[in-house]
Structure formats: structure tokens, C-alpha cells
C-alpha positions as CSV (number, residue, x, y, z in Angstrom):
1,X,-48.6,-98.1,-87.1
2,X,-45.3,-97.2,-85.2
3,X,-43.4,-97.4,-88.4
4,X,-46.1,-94.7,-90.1
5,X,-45.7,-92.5,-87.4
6,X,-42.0,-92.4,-87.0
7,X,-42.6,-92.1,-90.9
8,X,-44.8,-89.0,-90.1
9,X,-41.7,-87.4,-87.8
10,X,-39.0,-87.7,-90.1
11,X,-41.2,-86.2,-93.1
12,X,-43.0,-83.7,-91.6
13,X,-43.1,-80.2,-93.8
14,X,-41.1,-77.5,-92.8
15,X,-42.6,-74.6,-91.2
16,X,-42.3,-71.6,-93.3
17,X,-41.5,-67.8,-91.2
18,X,-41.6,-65.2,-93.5
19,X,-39.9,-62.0,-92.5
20,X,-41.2,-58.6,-91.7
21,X,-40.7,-56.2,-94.6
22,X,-38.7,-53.9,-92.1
23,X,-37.2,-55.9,-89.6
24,X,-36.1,-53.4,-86.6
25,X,-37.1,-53.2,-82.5
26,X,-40.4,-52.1,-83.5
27,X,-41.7,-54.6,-85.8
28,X,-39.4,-58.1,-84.5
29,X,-42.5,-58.7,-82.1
30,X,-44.3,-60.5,-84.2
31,X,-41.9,-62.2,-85.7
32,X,-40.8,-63.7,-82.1
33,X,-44.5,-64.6,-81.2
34,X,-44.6,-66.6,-84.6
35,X,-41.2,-68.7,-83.9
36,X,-42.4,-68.9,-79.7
37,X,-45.2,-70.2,-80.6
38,X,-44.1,-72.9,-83.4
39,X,-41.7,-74.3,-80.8
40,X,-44.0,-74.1,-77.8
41,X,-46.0,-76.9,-79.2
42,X,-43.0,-79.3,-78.2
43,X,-43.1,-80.6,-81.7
44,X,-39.8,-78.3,-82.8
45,X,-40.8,-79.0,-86.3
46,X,-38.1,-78.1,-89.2
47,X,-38.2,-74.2,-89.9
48,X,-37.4,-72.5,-93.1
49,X,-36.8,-68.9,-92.4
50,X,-38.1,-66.6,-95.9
51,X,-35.7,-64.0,-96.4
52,X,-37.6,-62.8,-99.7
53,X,-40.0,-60.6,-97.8
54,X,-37.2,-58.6,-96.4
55,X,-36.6,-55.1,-97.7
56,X,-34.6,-53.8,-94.7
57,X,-32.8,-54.6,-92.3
58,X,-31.1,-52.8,-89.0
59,X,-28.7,-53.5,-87.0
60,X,-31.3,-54.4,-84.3
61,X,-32.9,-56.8,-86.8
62,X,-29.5,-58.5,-87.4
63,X,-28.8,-59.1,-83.6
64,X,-32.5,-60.4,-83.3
65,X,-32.5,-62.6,-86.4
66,X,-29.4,-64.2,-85.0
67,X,-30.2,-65.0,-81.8
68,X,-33.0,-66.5,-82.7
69,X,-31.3,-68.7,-85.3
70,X,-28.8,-69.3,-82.2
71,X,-31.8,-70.1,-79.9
72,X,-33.6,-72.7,-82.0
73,X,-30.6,-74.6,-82.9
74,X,-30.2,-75.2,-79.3
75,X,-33.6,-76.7,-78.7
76,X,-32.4,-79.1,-81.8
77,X,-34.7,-77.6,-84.3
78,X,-33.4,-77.8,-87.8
79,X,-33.4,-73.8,-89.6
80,X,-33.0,-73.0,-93.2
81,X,-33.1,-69.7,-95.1
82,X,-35.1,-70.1,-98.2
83,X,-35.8,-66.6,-100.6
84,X,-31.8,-65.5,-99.8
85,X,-30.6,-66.3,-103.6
86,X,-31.4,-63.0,-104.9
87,X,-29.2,-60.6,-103.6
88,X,-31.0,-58.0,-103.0
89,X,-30.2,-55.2,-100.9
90,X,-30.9,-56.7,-97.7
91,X,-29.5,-59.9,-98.4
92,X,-26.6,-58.3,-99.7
93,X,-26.3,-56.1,-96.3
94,X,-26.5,-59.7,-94.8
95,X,-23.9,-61.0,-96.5
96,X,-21.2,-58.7,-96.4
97,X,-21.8,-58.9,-93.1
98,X,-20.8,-62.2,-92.3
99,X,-24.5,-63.5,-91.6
100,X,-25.0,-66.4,-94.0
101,X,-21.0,-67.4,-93.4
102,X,-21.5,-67.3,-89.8
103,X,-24.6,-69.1,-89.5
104,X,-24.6,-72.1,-92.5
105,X,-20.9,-71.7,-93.9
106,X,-21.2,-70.1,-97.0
107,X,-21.7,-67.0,-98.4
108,X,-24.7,-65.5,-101.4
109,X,-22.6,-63.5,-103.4
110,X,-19.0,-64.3,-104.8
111,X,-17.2,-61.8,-103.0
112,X,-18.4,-60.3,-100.4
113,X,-16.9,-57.7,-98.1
114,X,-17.8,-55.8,-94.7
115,X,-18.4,-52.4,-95.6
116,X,-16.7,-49.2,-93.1
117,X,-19.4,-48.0,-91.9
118,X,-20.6,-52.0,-90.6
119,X,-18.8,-53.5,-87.2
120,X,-19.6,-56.9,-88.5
121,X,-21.7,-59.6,-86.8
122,X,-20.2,-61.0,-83.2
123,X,-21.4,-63.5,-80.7
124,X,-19.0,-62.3,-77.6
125,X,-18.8,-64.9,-74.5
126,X,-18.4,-62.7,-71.8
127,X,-15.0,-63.7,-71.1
128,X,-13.7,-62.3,-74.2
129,X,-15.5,-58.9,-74.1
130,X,-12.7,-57.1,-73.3
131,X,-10.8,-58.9,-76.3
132,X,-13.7,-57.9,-78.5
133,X,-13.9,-53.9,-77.0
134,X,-10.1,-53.8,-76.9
135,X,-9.3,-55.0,-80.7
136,X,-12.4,-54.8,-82.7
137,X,-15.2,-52.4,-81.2
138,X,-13.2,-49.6,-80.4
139,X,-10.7,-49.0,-83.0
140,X,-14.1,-49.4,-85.3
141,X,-15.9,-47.1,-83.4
142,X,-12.6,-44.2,-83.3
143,X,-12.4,-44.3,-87.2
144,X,-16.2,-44.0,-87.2
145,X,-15.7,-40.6,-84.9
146,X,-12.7,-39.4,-86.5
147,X,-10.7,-40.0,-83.0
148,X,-8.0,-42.1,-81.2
149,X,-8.4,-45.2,-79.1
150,X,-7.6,-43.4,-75.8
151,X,-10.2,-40.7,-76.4
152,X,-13.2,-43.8,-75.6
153,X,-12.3,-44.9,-72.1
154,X,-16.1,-43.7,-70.9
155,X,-17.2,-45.5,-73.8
156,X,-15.5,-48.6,-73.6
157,X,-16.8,-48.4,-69.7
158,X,-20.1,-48.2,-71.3
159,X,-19.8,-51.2,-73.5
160,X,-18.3,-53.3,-70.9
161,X,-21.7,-52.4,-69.1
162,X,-23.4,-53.8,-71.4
163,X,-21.6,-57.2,-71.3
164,X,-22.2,-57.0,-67.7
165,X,-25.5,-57.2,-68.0
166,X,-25.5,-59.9,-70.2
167,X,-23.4,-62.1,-67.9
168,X,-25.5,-60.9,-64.5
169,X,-29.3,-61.2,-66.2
170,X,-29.1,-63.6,-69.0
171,X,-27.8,-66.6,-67.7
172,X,-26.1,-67.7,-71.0
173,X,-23.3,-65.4,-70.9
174,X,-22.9,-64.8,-74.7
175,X,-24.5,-61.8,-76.3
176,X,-25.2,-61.3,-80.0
177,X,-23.4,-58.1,-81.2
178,X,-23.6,-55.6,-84.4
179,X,-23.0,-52.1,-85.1
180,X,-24.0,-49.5,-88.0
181,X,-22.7,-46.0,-89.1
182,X,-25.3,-44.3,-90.8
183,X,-23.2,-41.2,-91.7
184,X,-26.1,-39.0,-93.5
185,X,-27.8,-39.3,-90.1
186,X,-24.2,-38.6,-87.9
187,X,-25.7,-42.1,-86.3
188,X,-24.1,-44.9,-85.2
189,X,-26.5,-47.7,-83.7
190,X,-24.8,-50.3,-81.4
191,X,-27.0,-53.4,-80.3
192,X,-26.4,-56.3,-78.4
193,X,-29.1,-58.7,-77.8
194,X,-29.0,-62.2,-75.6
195,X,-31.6,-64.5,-75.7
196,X,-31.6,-66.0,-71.9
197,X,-33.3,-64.7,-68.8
198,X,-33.9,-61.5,-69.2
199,X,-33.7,-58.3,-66.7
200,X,-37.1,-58.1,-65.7
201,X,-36.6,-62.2,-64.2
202,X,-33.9,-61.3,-62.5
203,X,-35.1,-58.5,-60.5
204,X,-38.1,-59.9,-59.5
205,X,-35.8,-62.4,-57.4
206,X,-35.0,-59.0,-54.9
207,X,-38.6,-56.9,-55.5
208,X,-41.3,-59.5,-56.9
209,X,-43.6,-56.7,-56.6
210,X,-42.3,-55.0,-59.9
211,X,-43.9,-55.8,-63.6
212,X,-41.1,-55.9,-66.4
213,X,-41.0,-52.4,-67.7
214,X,-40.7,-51.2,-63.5
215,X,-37.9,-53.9,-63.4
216,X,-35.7,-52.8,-66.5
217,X,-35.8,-48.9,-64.7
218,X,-34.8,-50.3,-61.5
219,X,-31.9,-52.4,-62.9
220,X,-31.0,-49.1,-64.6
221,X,-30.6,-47.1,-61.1
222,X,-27.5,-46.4,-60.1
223,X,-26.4,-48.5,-57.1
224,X,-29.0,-51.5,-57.9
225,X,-27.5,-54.6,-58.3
226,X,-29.0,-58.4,-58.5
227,X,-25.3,-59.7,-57.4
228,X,-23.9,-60.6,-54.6
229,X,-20.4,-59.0,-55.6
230,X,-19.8,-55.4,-55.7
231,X,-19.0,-55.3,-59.1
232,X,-21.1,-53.6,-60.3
233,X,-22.6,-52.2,-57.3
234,X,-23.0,-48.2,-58.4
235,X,-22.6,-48.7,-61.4
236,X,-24.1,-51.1,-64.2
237,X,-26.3,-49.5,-66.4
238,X,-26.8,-46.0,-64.7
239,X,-23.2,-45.8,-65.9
240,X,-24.2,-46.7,-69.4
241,X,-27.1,-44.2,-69.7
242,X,-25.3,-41.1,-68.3
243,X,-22.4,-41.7,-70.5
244,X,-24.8,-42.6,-73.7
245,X,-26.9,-40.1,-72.7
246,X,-26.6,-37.3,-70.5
247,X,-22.7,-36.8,-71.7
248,X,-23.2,-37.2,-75.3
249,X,-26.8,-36.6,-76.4
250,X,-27.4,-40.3,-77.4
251,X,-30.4,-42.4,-76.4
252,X,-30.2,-46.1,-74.7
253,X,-33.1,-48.4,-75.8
254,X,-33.9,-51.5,-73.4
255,X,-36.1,-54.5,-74.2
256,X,-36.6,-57.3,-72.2
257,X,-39.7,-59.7,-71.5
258,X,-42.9,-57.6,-71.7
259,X,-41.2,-54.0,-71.2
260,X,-39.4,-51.6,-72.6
261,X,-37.5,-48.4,-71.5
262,X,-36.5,-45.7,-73.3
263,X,-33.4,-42.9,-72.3
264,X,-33.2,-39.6,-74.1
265,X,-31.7,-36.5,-73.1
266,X,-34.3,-33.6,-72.0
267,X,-33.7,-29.7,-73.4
268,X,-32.8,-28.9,-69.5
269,X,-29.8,-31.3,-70.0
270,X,-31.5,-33.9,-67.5
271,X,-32.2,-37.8,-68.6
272,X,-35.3,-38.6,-69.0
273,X,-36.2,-42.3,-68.5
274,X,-39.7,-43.9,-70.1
275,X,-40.9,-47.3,-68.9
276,X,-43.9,-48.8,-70.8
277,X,-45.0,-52.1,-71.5
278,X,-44.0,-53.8,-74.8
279,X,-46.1,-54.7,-77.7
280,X,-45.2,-58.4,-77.2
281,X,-42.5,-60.6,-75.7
282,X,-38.6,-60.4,-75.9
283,X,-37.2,-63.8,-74.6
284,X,-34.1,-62.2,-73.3
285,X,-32.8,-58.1,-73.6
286,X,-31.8,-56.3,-76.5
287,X,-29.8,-52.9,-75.4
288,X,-29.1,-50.8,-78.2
289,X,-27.5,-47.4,-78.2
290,X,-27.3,-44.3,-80.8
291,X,-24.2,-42.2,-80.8
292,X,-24.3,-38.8,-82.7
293,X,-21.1,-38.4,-84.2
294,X,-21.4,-34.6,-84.6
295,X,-22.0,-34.0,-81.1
296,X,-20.1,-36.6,-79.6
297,X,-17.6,-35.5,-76.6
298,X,-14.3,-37.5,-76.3
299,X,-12.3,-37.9,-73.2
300,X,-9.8,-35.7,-74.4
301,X,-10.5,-32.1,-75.4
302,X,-8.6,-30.5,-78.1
303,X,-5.4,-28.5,-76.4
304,X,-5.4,-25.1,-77.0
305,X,-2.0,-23.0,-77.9
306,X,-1.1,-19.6,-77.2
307,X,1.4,-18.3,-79.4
């Protein structure tokens, strides 16, 4: 009998998760539900992941496809893609992005290559965030404008806010990061996603009182601050949002556990921030930002001669 159950383990079928048609912010919930509860059984049975319902793919998709590929390999469960050997459009977006190299060492098509308008695939340890904003993120993000390096300073602040959070509320300290130009838009969509803790767990150790979309807008007010340093004290992501926001039109998107918060910019010029509860449950916080290049405002205005 022990022998025909241990028979049973090893032999067990893989689970199969097919992937949303669209996978974006708005339609990963159920696609985290599905895996959460799989591996909530104990069981951790093999996965196969089934890329051939894909038809598109953002760069919040990519972030949340990865760290969920991250997070069950650290509860030992075994993940495979099956439906990738196709090349379609999405797996080919994949691909040149580093995806199926990064994750199971080998790439789909024969040569692929990161397009100029993709910042490619990056898990960033907080200790080398600087590195990655310094060498990769923001000379990416200046060609992507049409500026310099030293016109970003706010912007780098604002990324660096963004790692912050990471290291202060997910207690991993590595966040999953990706970025997109969508020129016919004038878009660029930055998103970094961690699958730890999570703001709204953190908060509640200060104001238990609050539910998780109360908890992401508090953790966005300037001066608010879970740690005991004063890093970040009057800063965080206040600094983020009126930098994103207010200063260049943009809009900050937060997810984390069962909330969600939203940051536009109002016609009066004011920020208007929108708590409400989320359509399911985000094991962690996905940030994501949208830049509009032709509105963006650098640090450095253009100098103006008089002859």
C-alpha cells in the first residue's frame, strides 16, 4: 500500500492553468484565485502553465505571470509552459523579452531580440535598485522621452520610491520589473510587482482598524511610514504620486491584497485618489505607472536665447 501511494505522488497529473485571453491588472484575478487555490490544498501538485490561450499580453501581465512563476517555485512546485511553440504574437512579445530565457533557459524563436520600445524583464533585489535605475531604467526611459539622463532626477526619486516600498511592505525585498512604450498612445507603462506581504498587512500593524483599500491610501500620505527609520518619513509614495501625477499628468495604479487605489490628475490640477475594494486577491503589490510622453515635464526647461 505505501509503495502504491508514493507511486500515486510521483505520478500524479499535472495541473493544467490556462491563461486569460488578455492578461492585464484587470483580468490577472482570476488567474491568481486559480493558482492560490491549487497550492492551498498543500498538495503543490505539478503545474503546466497554457500559454495558447494568450492573445495579449501587458506589461502588468508580464510582471504578474512572473512572480507567480517565482512564487511557486519557492513552495517547490514544479511549473511548465505548455501551448508556447507557436510563436504567436504574444509569445513572441515574451520572448524577445527575455521571459522564457529568464525563467527555463531557452528561448522559442531562433533569434530573438528586445525591441526599443520594451525595458526588458528584471527581478531587482533592493540592494541593486540604484544599479538597475542608474544603468538600465533611466537611460531606457530618456531615449523613450527624447531627453538626457540628468533631466529624470524627480523620476528616478520616483522609482526609487517604488523600491522602497518593496523593501518596507513585502518582506522579500525583490520586486519583479518591466516596462513598455506604446508610442501611438505617447504611453509608457512602468510596473513593478512583488509577491510578499503586501501594503495593506503592513499597515494594519500601526491602524488595525483600516480594510486594504483604506490601507494602500494611507501608506500613500505623505509623512506615513510603517518604519522605524526616517527614511522615508515624508516621503514614500506621496512622493511617487505627485511627481507621476500632479507634475506630469500620469496616473499611479496600486494593488495589494483585496484593494486597489487609483491616482489621476483632476481638470483643477488637483490629485484625485480612488480607494475601492478589488475584484479578488493580490498576494503582494503591483504599482504601475503611465507616463505621457507628450506632456511629460523634465527637470530642465529648454533655455531661452535673446539675440
Amino acid at each position: 500500500m505505501a509503495v502504491r501511494l508514493l507511486g500515486d505522488i510521483f505520478n500524479r497529473p499535472d495541473t493544467v492553468i490556462p491563461l486569460p485571453n488578455r492578461l492585464t491588472k484587470e483580468t490577472m484575478y482570476p488567474l491568481l484565485s486559480n493558482v492560490l487555490r491549487q497550492v492551498s490544498s498543500g498538495k503543490n501538485p505539478p503545474i503546466q502553465i497554457d500559454f495558447s490561450t494568450l492573445k495579449f499580453i501587458d506589461s502588468a501581465g508580464v510582471t504578474v505571470l512572473s512572480n507567480l512563476i517565482s512564487f511557486l517555485r519557492r513552495l517547490d512546485v514544479k511549473v511548465n509552459p505548455k501551448g508556447h511553440k507557436g510563436l504567436t504574437e504574444p509569445i513572441k512579445y515574451l520572448d524577445d523579452s527575455g521571459f522564457f530565457q529568464s525563467f527555463y533557459g531557452y528561448s522559442i524563436s531562433e533569434n530573438p531580440e528586445v525591441r526599443p520600445t520594451t525595458l526588458p524583464l528584471q527581478l531587482v533585489e533592493y540592494p541593486r535598485s540604484y544599479e538597475y535605475m542608474g544603468f538600465k531604467l533611466v537611460p531606457w526611459l530618456a531615449r523613450a522621452l527624447k531627453t538626457e539622463d540628468r533631466c529624470l532626477g524627480a523620476v528616478q526619486v520616483c522609482f526609487q520610491e517604488i523600491f522602497n516600498n518593496i523593501n518596507d511592505h513585502s518582506g522579500v525585498g525583490i520586486g519583479c520589473s518591466f516596462a513598455q512604450h506604446y508610442p501611438k498612445d505617447d504611453t509608457i507603462q512602468f510596473t513593478v510587482s512583488d509577491f510578499g506581504m503586501g501594503i495593506p498587512k503592513r499597515v494594519r500593524t500601526l491602524q488595525p482598524e483600516l480594510n486594504d483599500q483604506q490601507a494602500i491610501q494611507k501608506a500613500t500620505e505623505q509623512g506615513f511610514t510603517t518604519q522605524t527609520t526616517i527614511r522615508n518619513r515624508g516621503a514614500g509614495l506621496d512622493v511617487l504620486i505627485k511627481n507621476v501625477v500632479n507634475k506630469n499628468g500620469g496616473a499611479v495604479m496600486i494593488h495589494s491584497g483585496r484593494g486597489i487605489l487609483s491616482c489621476v490628475r483632476t481638470p483643477d490640477g488637483t490629485v484625485k485618489r480612488s480607494p475601492r475594494p478589488a475584484p479578488g486577491f493580490y498576494p503582494g503589490t503591483l504599482i504601475q505607472m503611465a507616463l505621457h510622453t507628450d506632456t511629460f515635464v523634465s527637470d530642465i526647461a529648454d533655455e531661452e536665447f535673446e539675440w
